[in-house]
N, C-alpha and C positions, 0 to 999 in steps of 0.2 A: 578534369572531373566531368564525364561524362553521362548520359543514360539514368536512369529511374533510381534511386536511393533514397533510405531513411536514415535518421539519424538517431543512434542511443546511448541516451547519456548512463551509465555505470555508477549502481550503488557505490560510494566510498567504499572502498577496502574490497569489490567482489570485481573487477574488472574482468578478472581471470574465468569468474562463472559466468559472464556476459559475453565472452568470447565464445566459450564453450558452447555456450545457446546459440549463437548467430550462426558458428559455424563459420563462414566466409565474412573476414572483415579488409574493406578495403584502405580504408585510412582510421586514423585516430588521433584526436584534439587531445591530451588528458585524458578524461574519461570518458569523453566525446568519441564513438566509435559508428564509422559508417559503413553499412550495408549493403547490396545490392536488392533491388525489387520495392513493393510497396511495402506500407509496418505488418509488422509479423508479432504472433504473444512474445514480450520478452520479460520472462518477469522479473530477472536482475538489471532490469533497464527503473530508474528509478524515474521517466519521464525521457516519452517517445518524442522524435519529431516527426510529425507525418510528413508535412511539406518542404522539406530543407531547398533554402535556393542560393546560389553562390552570387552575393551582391560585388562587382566593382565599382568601387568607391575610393575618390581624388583626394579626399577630406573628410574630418570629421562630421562638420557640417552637410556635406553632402549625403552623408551614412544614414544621419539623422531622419533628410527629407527622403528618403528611401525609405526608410522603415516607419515612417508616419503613416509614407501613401499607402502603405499596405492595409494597418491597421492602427488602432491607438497604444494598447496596452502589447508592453514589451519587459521581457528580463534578461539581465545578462547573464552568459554561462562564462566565468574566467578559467584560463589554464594560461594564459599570458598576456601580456602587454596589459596588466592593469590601469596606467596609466590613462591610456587612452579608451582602456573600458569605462571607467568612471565620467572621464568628457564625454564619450558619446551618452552616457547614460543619464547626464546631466540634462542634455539638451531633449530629450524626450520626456511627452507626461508623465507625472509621477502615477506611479504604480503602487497601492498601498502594500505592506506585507506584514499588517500587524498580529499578533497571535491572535485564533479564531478562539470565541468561546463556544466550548463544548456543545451541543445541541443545536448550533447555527448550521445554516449550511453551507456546503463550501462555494468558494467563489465561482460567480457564472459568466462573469464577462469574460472573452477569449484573450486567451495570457500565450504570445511568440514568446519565443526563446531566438538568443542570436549570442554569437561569440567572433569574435578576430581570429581571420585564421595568418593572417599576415595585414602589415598594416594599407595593402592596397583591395582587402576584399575583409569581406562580412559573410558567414552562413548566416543563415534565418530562419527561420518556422511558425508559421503564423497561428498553425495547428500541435497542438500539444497535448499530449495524449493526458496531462495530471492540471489542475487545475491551479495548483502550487506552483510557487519559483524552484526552478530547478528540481520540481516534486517532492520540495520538503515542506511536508504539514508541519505549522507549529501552532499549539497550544499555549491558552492563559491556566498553566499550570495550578493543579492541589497538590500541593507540597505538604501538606500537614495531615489529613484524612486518608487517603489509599495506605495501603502496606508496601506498596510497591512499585517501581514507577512502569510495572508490566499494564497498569491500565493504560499508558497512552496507546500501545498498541491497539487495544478496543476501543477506545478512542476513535482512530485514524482511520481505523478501519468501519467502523459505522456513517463516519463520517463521508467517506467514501461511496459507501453501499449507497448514501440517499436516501436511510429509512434506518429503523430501530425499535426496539423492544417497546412496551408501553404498559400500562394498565389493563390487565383483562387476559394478557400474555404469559406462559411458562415460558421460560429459559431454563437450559442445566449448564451447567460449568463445570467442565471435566478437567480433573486435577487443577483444582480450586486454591490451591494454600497458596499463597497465606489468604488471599481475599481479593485482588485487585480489579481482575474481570467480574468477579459477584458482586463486588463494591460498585462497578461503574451499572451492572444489570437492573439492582437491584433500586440503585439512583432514580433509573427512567419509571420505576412504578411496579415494574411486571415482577412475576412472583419468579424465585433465582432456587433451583435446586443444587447445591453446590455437594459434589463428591471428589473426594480424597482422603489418604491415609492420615494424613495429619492435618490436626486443625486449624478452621480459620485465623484469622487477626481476629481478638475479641470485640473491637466493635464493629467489624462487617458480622462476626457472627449475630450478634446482638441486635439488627435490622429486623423488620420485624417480617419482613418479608423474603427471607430464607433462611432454607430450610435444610441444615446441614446433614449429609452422611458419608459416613466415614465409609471406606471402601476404595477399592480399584474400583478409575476407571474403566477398565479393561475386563475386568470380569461381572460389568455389567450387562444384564440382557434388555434391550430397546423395551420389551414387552413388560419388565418392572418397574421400568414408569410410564410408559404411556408417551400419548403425542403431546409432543413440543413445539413450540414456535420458531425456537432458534438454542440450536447445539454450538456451544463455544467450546474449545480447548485450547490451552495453551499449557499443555502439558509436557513435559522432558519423556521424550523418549525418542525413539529412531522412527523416522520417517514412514518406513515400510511397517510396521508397527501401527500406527497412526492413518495406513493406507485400510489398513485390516478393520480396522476399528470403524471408521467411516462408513466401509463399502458395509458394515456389518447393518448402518442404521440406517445405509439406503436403500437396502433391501427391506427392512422392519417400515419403509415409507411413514416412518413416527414424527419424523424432524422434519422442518416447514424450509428452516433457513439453518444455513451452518459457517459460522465461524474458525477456522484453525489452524493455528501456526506449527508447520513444519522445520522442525529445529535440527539442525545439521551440527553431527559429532564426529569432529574429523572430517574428514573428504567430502563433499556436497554429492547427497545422493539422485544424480540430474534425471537416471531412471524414472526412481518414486514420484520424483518432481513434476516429471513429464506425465506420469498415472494419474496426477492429481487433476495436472492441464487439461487430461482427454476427459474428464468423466464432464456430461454435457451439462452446460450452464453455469461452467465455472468461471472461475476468474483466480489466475495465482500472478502474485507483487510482493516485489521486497518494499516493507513498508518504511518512512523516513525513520520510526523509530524499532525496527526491525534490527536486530545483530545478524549472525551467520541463522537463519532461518529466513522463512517465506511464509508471507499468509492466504490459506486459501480458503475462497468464499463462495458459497452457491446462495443464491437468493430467490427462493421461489416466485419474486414477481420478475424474474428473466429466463424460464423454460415452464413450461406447459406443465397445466395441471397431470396428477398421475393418478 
């Protein structure tokens, strides 16, 4: 293993879409797949490595004083030899991974990733592109209040962004039912317009702070409501669909920030996918609690005012 490579670890269950993205892979751990060049967008990489280096190592013990000297905080990625994943992991500072509560921010300390690729060498990465283990956010779950557990996705993903709705703020939630992203909007303060054909969960309706209407999202025009701070959807449709819809409200320059998952029926449409990556200021990732879809996010404090 020679020459400039990244390493990316594969949402559960989407290897095949992460292949399909990279294009050229030249080995693979499990769901550990490596590249050629430096990291590149991968958004069915559920957590990049940017720096991978091939440690040889005599002992576990020695594994250990290897991966200290680098940095402190380290996690492990298994697809084998658990046994000896767990030893070496013993021997390194504990790393906490308790569920975050909502509204915190996520972890700043730099979190390596490292896995056995046989028991005489270690990969490593000191730089990790998700701040999670293995870039799986978890949550001190509300299991009783949402309608749905479609809010951790808004969740995870504000969490992410670094920033969120507030008081003094509109939001719309496009195709809204039952409630679960109006429920989590509506939580931080800001006032939540929520549209769809069928109605809320009655106690998100019931908030006093939105404001339901019934209707396609889709056959809505940006200029009947006005400017927004932050457009969400996590609405079922197709992709390209969804691409239309978007490009409809960036042209109307109404929407500040935008929230929205790309839900794939049937075959992953890497086209639209890609339409979604180019448009400037984006960011697309399969989120930990993402299924066969992708969330994608513009944030107006990361491209120039317009």
């Amino acid at each position: 293993m020679s020459g400039e490579f990244t390493a990316y670890l594969a949402a559960a269950g989407f290897e095949d879409d992460l292949r399909a993205e990279l294009g050229e892979v030249t080995a693979e751990y499990g769901r550990l797949m490596l590249s050629p060049g430096p990291p590149k967008p991968a958004a069915w990489a559920q957590n990049i490595w940017a720096e991978p280096r091939m440690l040889e190592v005599a002992s576990i013990g020695e594994a250990a004083k290897a991966l200290k000297s680098i940095q402190r905080n380290w996690w492990p990625y298994e697809f084998h030899l658990h046994r000896r994943t767990a030893l070496l992991a013993e021997k390194l500072p504990k790393v906490s991974a308790r569920p975050l509560v909502f509204g915190t921010a996520a972890p700043a300390a730099p979190l390596g990733s490292f896995t056995w690729i046989d028991e005489g060498h270690i990969l490593a990465s000191a730089q990790c592109s998700s701040p999670f283990p293995n870039g799986e956010a978890a949550f001190v779950e509300d299991r009783e209040t949402p309608p749905s557990r479609a809010y951790l996705k808004l969740w995870e993903a504000l969490t992410l962004a670094g920033e969120m709705p507030g008081p003094g703020q509109t939001c719309i939630d496009l195709g809204a039912c039952p409630g679960g992203w109006t429920w989590v909007l509506a939580a931080t303060g800001a006032r939540v317009i929520s549209v769809d054909k069928a109605p809320l969960a009655p106690n998100v309706a019931a908030m006093p702070n939105v404001d339901y209407r019934q209707g396609s999202a889709f056959g809505l025009e940006p200029a009947e409501i006005g400017r927004v701070d932050w457009l969400c959807s996590d609405v079922i449709c197709y992709p390209e669909r969804l691409l239309r819809l978007v490009e409809r409200w960036l042209e109307s320059g109404l929407a500040r920030n935008f929230i929205c998952t790309l839900k794939f029926q049937g075959e992953t449409d890497h086209e639209t996918a890609r339409a979604f990556a180019a448009i400037p200021g984006s960011r697309l990732m399969h989120l930990a609690h993402n299924k066969h879809e992708l969330t994608w996010m513009r944030l107006a404090s990361l491209y120039p005012s317009e």
